[in-house]
C-alpha positions, 0 to 999 in steps of 0.5 A: 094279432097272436093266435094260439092253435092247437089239437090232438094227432087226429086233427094234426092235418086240420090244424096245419091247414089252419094254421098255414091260412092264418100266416097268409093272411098276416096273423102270427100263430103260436102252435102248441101242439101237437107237432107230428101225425102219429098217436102219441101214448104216455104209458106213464100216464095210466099210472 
């Protein structure tokens, strides 16, 4: 089975854990971000 993750980078460690868990127990996971901690601003995005 394919499981799709993702979050935001304030439950980027949550989102890890889960992650980490679900490939233990065999599942194939699929990140799709965010992929570090940091805050990420689009300044273009205010626009």
């Amino acid at each position: 089975m394919i499981i799709a993750i993702g979050s935001d980078h304030g439950r980027f460690v949550q989102k890890e854990a889960v992650k980490k868990l679900l490939e233990a127990k065999g599942y194939e996971v699929v990140d799709f971000g965010c992929y570090r901690h940091e805050e990420f601003r689009c300044i273009t995005c205010a626009s």
